[in-house]
VOGU-3710 file (C-alpha; in Angstrom, 3 decimals, decimal comma):
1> xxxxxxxxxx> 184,920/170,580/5,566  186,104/173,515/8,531  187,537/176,244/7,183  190,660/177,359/9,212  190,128/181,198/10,480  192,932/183,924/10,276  194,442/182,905/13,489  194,369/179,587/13,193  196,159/180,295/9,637  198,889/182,344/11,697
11> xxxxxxxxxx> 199,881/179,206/13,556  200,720/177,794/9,890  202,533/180,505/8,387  204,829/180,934/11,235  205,608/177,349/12,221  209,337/176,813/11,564  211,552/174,122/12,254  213,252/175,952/14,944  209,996/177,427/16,106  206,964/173,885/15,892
21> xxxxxxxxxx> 203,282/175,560/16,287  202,242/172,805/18,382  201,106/172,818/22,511  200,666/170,051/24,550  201,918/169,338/28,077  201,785/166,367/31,067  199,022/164,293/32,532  200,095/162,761/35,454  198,524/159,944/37,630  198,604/157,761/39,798
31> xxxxxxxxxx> 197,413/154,244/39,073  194,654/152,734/40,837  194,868/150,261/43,775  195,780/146,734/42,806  196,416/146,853/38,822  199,244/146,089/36,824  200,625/149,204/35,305  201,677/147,530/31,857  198,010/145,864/31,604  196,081/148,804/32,569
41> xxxxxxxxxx> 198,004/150,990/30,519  197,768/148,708/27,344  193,848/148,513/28,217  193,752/152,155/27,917  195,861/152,441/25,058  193,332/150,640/23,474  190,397/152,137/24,372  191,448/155,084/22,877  192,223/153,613/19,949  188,424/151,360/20,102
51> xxxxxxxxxx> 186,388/154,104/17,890  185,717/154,442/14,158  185,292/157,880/14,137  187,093/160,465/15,914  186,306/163,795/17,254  187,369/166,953/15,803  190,053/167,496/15,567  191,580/164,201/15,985  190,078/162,601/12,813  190,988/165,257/10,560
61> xxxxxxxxxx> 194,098/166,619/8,828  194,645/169,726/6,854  193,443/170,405/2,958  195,589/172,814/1,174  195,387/174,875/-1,977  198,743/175,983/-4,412  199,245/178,748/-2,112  199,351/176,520/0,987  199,008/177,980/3,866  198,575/181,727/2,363
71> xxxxxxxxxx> 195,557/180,526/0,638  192,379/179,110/1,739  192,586/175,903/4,357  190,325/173,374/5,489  189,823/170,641/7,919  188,830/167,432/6,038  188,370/163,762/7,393  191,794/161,566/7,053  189,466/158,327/5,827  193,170/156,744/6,374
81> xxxxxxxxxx> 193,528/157,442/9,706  196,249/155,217/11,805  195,603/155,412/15,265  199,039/153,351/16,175  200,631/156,063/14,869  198,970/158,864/17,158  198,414/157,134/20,016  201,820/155,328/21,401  202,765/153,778/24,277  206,447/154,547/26,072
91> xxxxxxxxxx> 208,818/153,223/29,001  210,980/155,806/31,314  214,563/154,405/32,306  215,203/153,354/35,605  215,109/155,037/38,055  211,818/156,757/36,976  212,060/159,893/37,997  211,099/163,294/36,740  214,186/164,131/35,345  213,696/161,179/33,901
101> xxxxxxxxxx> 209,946/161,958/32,589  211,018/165,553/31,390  213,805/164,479/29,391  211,776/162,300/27,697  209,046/164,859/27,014  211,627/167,862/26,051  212,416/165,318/23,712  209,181/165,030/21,788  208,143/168,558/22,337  210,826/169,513/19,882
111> xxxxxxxxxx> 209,907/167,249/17,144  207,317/168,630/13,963  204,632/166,852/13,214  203,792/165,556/9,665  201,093/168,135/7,702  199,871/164,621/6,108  198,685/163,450/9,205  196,055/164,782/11,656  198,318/166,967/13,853  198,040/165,077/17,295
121> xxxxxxxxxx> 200,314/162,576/19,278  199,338/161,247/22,967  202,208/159,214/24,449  201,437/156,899/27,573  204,369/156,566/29,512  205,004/154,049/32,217  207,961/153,565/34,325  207,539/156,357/36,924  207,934/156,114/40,240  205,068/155,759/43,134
131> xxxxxxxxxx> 202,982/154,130/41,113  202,623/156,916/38,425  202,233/157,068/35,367  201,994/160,314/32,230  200,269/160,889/29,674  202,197/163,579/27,351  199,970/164,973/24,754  200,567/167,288/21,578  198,303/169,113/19,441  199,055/171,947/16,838
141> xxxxxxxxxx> 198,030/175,193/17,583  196,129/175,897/14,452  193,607/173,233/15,478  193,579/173,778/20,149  194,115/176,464/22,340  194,609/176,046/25,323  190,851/176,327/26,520  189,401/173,729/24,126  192,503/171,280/25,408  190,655/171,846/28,636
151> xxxxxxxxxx> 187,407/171,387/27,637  189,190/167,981/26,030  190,340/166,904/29,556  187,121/167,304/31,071  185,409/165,479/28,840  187,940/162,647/29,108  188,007/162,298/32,615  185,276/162,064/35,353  184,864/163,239/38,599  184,100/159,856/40,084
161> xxxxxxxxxx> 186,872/157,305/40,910  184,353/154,629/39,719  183,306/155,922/36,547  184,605/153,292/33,649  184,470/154,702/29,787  183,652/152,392/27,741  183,833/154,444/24,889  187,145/156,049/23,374  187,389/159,718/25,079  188,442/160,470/21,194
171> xxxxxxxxxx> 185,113/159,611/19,802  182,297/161,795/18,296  179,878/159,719/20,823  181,770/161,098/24,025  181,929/164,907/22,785  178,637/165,344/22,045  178,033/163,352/25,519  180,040/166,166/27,000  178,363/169,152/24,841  174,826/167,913/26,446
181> xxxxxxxxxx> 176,130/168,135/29,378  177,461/171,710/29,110  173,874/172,666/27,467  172,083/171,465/30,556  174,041/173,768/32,478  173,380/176,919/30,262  169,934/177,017/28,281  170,257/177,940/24,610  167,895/180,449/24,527  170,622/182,854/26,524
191> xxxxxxxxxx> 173,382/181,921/24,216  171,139/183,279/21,155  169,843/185,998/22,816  173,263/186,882/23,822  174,895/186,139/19,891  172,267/188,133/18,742  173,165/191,176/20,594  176,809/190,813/19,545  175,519/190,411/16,321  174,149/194,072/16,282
201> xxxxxxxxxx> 176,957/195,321/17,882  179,894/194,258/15,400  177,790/196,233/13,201  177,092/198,984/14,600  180,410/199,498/16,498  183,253/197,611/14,872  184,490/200,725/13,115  184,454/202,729/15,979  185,915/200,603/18,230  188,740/199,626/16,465
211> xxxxxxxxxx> 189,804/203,226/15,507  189,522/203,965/19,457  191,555/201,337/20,021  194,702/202,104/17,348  194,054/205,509/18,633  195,312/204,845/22,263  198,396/202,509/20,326  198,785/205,858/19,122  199,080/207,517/22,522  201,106/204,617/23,811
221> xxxxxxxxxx> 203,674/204,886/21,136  203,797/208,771/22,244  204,906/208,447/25,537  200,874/209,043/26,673  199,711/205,941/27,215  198,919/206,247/30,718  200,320/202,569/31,421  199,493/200,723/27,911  201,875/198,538/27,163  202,245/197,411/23,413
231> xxxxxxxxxx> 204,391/194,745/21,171  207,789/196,243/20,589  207,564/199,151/22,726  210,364/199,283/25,175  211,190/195,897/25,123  214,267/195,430/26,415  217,323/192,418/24,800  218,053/189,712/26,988  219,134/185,922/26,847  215,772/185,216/26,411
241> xxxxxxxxxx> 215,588/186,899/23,290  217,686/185,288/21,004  217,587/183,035/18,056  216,418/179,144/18,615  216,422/176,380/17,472  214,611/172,680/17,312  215,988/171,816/20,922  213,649/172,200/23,654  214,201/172,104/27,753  210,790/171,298/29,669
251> xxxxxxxxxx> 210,191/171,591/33,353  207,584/171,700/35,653  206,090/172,549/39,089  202,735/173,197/41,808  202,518/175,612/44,089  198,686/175,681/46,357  196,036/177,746/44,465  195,169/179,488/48,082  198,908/180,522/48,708  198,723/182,295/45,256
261> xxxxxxxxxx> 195,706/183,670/45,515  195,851/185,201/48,895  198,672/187,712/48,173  196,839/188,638/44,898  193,785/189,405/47,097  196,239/191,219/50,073  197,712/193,395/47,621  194,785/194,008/46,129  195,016/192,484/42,822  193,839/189,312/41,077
271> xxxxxxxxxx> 195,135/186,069/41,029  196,494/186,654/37,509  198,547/189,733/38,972  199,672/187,369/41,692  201,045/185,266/38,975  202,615/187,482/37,030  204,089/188,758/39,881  205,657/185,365/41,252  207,211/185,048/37,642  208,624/188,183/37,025
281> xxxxxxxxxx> 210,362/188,220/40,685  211,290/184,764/39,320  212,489/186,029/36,271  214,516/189,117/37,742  216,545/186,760/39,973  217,157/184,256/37,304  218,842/187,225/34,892  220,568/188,472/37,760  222,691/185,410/38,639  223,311/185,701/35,118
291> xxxxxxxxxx> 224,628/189,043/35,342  221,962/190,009/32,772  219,259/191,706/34,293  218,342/194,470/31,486  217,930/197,971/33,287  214,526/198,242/31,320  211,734/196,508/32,474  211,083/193,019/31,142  207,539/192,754/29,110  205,414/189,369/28,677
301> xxxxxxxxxx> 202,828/188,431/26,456  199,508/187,065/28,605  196,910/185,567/26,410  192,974/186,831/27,035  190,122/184,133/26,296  187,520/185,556/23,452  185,419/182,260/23,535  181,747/182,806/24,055  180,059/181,067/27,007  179,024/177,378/25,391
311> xxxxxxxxxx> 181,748/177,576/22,594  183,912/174,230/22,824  184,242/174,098/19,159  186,457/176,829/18,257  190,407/176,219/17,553  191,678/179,811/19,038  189,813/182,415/20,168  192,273/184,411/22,322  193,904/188,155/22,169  196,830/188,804/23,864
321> xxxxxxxxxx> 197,401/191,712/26,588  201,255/193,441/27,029  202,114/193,324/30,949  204,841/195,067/32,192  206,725/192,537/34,679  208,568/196,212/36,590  211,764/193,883/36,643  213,995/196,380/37,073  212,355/197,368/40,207  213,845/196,061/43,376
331> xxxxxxxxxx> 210,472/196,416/45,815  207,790/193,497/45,018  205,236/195,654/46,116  205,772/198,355/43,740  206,075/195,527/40,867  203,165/194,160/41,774  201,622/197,405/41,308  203,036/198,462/38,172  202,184/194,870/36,822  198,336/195,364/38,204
341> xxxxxxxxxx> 198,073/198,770/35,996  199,714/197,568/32,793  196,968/194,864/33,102  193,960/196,917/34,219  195,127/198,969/30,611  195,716/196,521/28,362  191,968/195,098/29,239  190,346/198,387/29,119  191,921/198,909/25,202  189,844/195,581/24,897
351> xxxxxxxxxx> 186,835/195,746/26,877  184,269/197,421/24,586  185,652/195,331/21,272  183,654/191,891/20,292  185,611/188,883/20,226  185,906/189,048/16,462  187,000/192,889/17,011  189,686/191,718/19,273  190,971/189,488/17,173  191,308/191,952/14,094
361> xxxxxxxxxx> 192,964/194,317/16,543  195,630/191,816/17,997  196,527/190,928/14,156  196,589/194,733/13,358  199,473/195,124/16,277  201,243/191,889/15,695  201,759/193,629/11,867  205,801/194,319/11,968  206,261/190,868/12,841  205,532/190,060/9,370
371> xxxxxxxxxx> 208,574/191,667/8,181  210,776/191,095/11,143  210,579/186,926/10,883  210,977/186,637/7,283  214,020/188,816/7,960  215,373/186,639/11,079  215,248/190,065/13,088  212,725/189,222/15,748  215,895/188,494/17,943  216,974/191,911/17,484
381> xxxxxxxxxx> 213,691/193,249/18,102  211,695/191,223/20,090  208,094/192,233/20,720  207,888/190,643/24,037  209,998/189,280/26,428  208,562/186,124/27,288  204,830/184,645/27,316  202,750/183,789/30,339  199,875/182,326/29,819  196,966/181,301/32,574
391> xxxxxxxxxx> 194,418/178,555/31,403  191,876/177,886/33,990  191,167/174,390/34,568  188,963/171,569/36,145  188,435/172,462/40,069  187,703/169,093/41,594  190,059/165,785/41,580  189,531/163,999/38,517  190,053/160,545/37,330  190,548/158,624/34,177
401> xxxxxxxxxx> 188,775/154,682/34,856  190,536/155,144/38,401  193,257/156,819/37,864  194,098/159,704/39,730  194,909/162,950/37,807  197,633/164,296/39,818  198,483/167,501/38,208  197,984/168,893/34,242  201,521/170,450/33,482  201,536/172,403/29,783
411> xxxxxxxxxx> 204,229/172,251/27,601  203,753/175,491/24,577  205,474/177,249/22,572  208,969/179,456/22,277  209,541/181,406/19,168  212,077/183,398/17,188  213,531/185,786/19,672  210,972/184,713/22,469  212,450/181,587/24,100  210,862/181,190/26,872
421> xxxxxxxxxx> 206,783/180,117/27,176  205,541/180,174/31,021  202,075/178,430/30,720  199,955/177,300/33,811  197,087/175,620/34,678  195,084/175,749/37,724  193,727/172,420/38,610  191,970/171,013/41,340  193,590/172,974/44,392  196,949/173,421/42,623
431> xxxxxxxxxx> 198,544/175,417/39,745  200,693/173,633/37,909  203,286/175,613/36,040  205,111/173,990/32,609  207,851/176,030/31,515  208,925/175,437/28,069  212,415/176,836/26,750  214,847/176,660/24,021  217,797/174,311/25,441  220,607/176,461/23,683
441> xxxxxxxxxx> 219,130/179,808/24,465  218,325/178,509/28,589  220,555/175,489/29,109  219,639/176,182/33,102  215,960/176,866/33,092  215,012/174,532/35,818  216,383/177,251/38,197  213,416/179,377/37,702  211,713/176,762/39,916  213,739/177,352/42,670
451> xxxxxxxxxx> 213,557/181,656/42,128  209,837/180,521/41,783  209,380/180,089/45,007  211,653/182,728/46,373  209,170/185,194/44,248  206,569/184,127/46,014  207,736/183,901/49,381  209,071/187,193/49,027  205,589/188,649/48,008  203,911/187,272/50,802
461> xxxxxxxxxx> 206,457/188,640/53,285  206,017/192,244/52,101  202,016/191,250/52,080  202,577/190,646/55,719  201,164/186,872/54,997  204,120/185,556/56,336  206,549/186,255/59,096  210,270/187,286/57,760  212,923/188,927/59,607  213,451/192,825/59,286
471> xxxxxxxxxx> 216,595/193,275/56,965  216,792/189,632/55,874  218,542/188,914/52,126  215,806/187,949/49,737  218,902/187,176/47,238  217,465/190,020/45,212  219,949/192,649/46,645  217,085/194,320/48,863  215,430/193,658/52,444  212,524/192,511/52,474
481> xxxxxxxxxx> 210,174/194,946/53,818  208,164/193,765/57,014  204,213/194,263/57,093  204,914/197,311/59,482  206,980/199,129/57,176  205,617/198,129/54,008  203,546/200,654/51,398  201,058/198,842/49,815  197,604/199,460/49,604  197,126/195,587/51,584
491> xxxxxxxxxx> 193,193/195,476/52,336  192,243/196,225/55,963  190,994/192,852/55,982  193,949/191,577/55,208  195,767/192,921/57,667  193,210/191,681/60,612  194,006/188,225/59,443  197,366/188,661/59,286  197,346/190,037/63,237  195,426/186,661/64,410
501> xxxxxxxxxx> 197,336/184,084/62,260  201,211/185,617/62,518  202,537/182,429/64,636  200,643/180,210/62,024  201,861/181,881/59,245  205,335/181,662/60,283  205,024/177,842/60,658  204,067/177,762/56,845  206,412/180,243/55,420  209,126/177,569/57,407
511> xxxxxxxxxx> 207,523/174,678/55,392  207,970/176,245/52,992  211,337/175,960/52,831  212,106/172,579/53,283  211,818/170,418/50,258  209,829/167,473/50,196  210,899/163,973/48,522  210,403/164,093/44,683  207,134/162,804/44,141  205,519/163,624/47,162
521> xxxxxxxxxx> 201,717/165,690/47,030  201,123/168,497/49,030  197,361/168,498/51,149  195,655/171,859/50,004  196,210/173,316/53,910  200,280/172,649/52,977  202,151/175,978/52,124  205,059/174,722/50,468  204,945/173,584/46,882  204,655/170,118/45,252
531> xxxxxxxx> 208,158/169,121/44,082  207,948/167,469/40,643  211,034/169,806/39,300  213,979/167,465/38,368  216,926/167,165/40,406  219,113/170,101/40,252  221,998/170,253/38,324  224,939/173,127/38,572
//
């Protein structure tokens, strides 16, 4: 049997009916030429079901003591295991379409899943249309984070259209096919070195560098922080922070990897600051056609990976940075740079600490929340404002016995005074956002998508990426800035390009702008977005 760590644990003891510790999110494909959709999708159905052992953690279900989940908890085989009951097979309405598909999912996302059981569902769902079909999975959160569920869809899938698995993707045989693959790739005798070394650190250092670190949550707290950000500092009330309950709304959306990444790299940040920044321009339109944009700035919670190179075996193994989203400043280049910095300090508190330091450290600062939920005060005192969390996945096209994966869409969590999750993958040459919300807290959260893409259009206008006209509304309440009278720090690079490619650039930005059918794919040269968000509603 597995013991369950502390974080894993943490998932437990804060799962709520209003609050379900579970993650999940939307496979979508497209079938392959000439097959039936209700025959191949049976087929599959049970060749997922064809194996008489499954993988960790899908053959297993939790072991508890008296204390439950305060005590000691293991993983132990479930000998009674009904694979009919995790693995079921669903039909959309007509007409099939995404509204359609979400519904559905936003549906199932809110449900609990039975502690009895092992703590996994995968629904295939037919009845799309295009020829598409989904694949909505769910796992809890003490068991997957979100970089083992990738490591799970890679070793599922294959790059080659003509690859058949005969095997179930669930089985023991297939992940250890896929650790042997991974091991080719990296030889063991770095990965000991390497654990070694950190071996000799935590012992030498752990003391050290935790006090440094609660030293400068000291400082922070102070006022002298020098752009730290920390739970419950400054965190400002909004709609998004309010009670919630069992109800959830789920949407989703791509937008081309390049397009994101190139105003990350003009303004000199990463793609991660480019993604932060899209969401909280998103996020400070949204609250003010609400009328409820705080005048403090909005703060998110963005999960850091602590897996080692080679680990595809842990549960979690993630700390969490505070960013500062600057929404209650009107200029996106000054947000952008005041989201960079928070960023560049919330890694530096964690650079020198070991993945198991890290960990200890997040738990020390997530502390008051262990008298605030018990209470039913995290409303009141929210330590974030919303999550945002980037999970890097697969970077080539990938296929499932010839179907096409069109797009990996999460679906995550929303908590007690945090309801709103903004999770994204990057896939392929895509990133595919799921946005997960409470539906009484944010009845009308599929208009993010649409302030989405204004937030990004608008950063690559004051970029100089894209041609915009001097004094134009961005529907923000400022003008946009154009490249000759912006202040950034843009890269002189940058601005070369932008000099030889204006006329082309203002072609995209146009394209961007026009919406195409629901359901259609964008090519990786196309600038606007790929429109899978549900129809609009007022």
């Amino acid at each position: 049997m597995k013991r369950l760590g502390i974080a894993d644990r943490a998932f437990l003891l804060a799962e709520t009916r209003e609050a379900p510790m579970h993650v999940g999110g939307i496979h979508l494909f497209t079938l392959p030429q000439g097959v039936q959709e209700q025959r191949f999708l049976h087929q599959m159905a049970d060749n997922l079901r064809a194996t008489e052992q499954f993988q960790s953690p899908f053959g297993e279900r939790l072991k508890m003591g008296p204390l439950g989940a305060l005590g000691p908890v293991f993983w132990e085989p479930d000998d009674a295991l009904d694979p009919d009951y995790h693995i079921r097979h669903s039909a959309l309405p007509r007409p099939g379409r995404y509204r359609e598909l979400f519904a559905l999912v936003s549906r199932l996302h809110g449900a609990m899943m039975d502690r009895h059981r092992p703590l996994w569902e995968m629904h295939l769902i037919e009845g799309l249309q295009k020829r598409q079909f989904a694949v909505y999975s769910k796992y809890h959160h003490a068991a997957i984070d979100g970089i083992r569920s990738m490591h799970l869809t890679q070793s599922m899938f294959s790059t080659d259209a003509r690859a058949r698995i005969d095997d179930s993707p669930l089985s023991v045989q297939a992940w250890e096919r896929y650790r042997a693959r991974l091991q080719q790739a990296e030889p063991l005798g770095d990965a000991q070195v390497r654990n070694v070394a950190e071996a000799l650190k935590a012992q030498l250092d752990s003391a050290a560098n935790l006090y440094g670190g609660l030293k400068q949550c000291a400082a922070a707290w102070t006022g002298r922080g020098a752009g730290l950000n920390l739970p419950w500092l400054n965190v400002p009330r909004s709609s998004i922070n309010t009670p919630v309950d069992g109800a959830r709304r789920f949407v989703a959306q791509s937008w081309p990897f390049e397009r994101v990444r190139a105003v990350g790299k003009a303004l000199d940040g990463t793609f991660n600051d480019a993604v932060l920044a899209m969401c909280a321009g998103a996020l400070r339109r949204f609250l003010q056609n609400l009328g409820e944009l705080p005048e403090q700035s909005l703060k998110a919670m963005v999960p850091l990976s602590l897996r080692r190179a080679g680990d595809i075996d842990s549960s979690n193994a993630v700390a969490t940075v505070s960013a500062d989203l600057a929404t209650h400043l009107a200029d996106p280049v000054e947000r952008f740079e005041t989201i960079r910095s928070s960023m560049r300090a919330g890694k530096a508190l964690l650079q020198d600490m070991t993945p198991r330091e890290a960990e200890l450290f997040v738990l020390l600062t997530q502390m008051p929340g262990l008298l605030l939920m018990p209470l039913g005060l995290t409303s009141r005192f929210p330590p974030y404002s919303t999550v945002i969390s980037n999970v890097p996945g697969p970077r080539r096209a990938m296929y499932w016995n010839g179907a096409r994966l069109d797009g990996i869409y999460p679906a995550s969590i929303v908590t007690e005074g945090v309801a709103l999750n903004i999770t994204l993958v990057t896939y392929d040459q895509n990133v595919d956002f799921g946005i997960t919300a409470c539906r009484r807290s944010l009845p009308q959260v599929q208009r993010l998508i649409d302030d989405m893409e204004d937030a990004l259009s608008e950063l690559e206008e004051a970029a100089g990426l894209r041609a915009g006209k001097a004094g134009a509304s961005t529907g923000t309440g400022t003008k946009a800035k154009t490249k000759t009278k912006t202040r950034t720090k843009v890269k002189a690079k940058a601005k070369a390009k932008t000099k030889a490619n204006t006329k082309t650039k203002a072609k995209s930005g146009a394209a961007a702008k026009v919406r195409p059918k629901t359901g259609a794919r964008d090519t990786a040269q196309t600038a606007s977005r790929r429109d899978i968000a549900p129809d609009r509603q007022a």
